[in-house]
C-alpha positions as CSV (number, residue, x, y, z in Angstrom):
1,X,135.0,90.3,79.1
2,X,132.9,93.1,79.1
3,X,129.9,91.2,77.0
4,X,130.2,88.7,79.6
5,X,129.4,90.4,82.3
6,X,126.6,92.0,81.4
7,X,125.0,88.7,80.6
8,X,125.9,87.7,83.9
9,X,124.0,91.2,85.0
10,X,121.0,90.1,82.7
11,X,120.7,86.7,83.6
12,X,120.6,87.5,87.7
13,X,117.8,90.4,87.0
14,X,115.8,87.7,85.2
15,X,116.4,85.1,87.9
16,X,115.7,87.4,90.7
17,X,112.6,88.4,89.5
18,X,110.7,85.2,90.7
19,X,108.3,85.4,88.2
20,X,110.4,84.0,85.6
21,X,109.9,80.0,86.0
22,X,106.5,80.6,87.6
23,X,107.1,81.3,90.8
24,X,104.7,83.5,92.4
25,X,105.5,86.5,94.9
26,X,103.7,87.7,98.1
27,X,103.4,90.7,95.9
28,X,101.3,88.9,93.5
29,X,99.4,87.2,96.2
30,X,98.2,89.6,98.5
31,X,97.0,91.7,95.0
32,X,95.2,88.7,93.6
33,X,93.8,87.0,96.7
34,X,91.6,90.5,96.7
35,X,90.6,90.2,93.2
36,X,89.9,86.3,94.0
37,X,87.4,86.4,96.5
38,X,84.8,87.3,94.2
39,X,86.3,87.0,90.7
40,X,86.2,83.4,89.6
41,X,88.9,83.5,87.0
42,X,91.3,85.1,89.2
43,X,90.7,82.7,92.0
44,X,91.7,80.2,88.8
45,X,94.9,82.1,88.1
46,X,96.1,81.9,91.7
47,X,95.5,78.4,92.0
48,X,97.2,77.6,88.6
49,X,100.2,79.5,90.1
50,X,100.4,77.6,93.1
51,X,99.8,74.5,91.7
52,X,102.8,75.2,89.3
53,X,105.3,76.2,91.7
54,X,106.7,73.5,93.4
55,X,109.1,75.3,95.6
56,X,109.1,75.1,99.5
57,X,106.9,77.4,100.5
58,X,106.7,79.9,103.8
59,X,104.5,80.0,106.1
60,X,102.6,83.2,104.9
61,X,102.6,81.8,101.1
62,X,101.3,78.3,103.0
63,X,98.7,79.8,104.4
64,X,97.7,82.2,100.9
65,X,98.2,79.0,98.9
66,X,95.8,77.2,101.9
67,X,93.0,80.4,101.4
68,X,93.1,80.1,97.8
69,X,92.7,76.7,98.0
70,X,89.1,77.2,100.0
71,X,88.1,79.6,97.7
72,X,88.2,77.7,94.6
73,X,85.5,76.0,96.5
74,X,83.2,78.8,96.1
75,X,83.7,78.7,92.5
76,X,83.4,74.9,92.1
77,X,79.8,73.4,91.2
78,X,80.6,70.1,92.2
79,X,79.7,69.7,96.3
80,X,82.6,67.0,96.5
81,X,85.4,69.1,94.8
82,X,84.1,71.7,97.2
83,X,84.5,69.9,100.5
84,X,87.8,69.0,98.9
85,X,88.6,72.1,98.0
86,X,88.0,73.8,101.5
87,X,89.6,70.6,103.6
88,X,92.3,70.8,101.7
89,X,92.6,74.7,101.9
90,X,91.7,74.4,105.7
91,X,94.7,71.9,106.6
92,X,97.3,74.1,104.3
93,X,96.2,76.9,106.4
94,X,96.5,75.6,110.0
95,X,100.1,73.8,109.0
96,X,101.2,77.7,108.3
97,X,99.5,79.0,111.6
98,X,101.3,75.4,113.2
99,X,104.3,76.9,111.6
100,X,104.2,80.5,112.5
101,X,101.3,80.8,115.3
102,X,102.2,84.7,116.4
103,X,102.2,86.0,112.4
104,X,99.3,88.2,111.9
105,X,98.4,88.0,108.3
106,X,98.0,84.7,109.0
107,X,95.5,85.1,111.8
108,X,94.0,87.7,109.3
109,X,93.5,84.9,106.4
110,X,91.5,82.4,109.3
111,X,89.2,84.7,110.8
112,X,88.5,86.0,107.3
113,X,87.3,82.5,106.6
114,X,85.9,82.1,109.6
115,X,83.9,84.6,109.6
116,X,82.4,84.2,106.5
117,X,82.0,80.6,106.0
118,X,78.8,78.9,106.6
119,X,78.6,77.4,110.4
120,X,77.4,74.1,109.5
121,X,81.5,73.1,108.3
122,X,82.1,74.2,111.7
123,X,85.5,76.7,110.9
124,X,84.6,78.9,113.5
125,X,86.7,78.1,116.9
126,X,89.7,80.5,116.4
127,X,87.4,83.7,115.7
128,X,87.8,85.1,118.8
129,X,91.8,84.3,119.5
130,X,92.5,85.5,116.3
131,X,90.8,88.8,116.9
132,X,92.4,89.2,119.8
133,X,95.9,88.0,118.5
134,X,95.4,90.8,115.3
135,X,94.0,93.9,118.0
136,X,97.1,93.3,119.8
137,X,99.4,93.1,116.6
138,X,97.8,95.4,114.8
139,X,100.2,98.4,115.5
140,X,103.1,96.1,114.5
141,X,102.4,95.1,111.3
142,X,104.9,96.3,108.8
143,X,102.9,96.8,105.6
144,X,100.6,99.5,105.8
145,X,98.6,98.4,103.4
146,X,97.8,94.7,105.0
147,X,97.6,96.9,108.3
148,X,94.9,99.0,106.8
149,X,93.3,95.8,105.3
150,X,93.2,93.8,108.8
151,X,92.0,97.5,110.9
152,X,89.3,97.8,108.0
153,X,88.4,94.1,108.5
154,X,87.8,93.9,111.9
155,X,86.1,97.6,112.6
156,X,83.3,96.2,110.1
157,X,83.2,92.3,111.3
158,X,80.4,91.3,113.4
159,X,82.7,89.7,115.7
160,X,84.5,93.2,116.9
161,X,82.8,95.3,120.1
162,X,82.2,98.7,119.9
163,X,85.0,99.0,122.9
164,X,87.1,97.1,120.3
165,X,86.8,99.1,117.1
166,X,87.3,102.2,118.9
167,X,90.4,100.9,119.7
168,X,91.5,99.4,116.2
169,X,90.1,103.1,114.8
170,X,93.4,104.7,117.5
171,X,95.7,102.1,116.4
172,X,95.0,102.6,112.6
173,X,95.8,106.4,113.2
């Protein structure tokens, strides 16, 4: 009885550690989608693990899967897989914010790529809601490391006023 139990025990630790079948943890994300931005193979591994994990997804992991989705555009050669790539990314990314409109790390992942992408695909029409969304969020957010990530973000975007990251500077302390 005893033996069977703690294979019971086992087997639960190994199925509540996600990562077991391939599923991929907000964890893992948020650590990775850093990396990605400017490391091609880790871009790769993100989109491999998204592309292999078939369960529902949330909103926030929509919306990481969406961004990670865009970037593999920046990595692709090819101009057609990279206007797939980004649309494809794009329309992931809104169905999370059509999902959860107030949730600030989402809000976070547009204006990130809103900022930075090139005007002529015309991302660019939720900069300023989204900054104003994340300045009044900001002091809410749970994870103080995303927090710091998002305060950091918009204290050095061009988009922020200096009235505005004055602010941000208070709520971060």
């Amino acid at each position: 009885m005893r033996y069977f139990i703690v294979i019971i025990c086992v087997w639960a630790i190994l199925l509540s550690s996600g990562d077991l079948f391939g599923q991929i943890t907000i964890l893992e994300v948020r650590n990775g989608y850093t990396q990605a931005v400017d490391d091609e193979e880790a871009c790769k591994n993100l989109y491999d693990k998204f592309e292999s994990d078939k369960k529902k997804l949330s909103p926030i992991m929509m919306g990481y899967k969406g961004c990670v989705y865009a970037l593999m555009s920046k990595h692709s050669g090819n101009p057609f897989s990279k206007l797939s790539y980004f649309n494809d990314g794009k329309k992931l990314l809104e169905n999370a914010i059509g999902l959860d409109s107030v949730n600030a790390e989402l809000r976070f992942l547009r204006i990130t790529m809103q900022v930075n992408l090139p005007s002529f695909l015309m991302y660019n029409e939720n900069i300023e809601e989204d900054k104003t969304l994340l300045i009044s969020q900001l002091s809410s957010v749970k994870n103080g490391k995303t927090k710091e990530t998002i305060g950091n973000f918009l204290i050095n975007a061009d988009c922020t006023s200096a009235a505005e990251k004055i602010l941000i500077e208070e709520l971060l302390n």
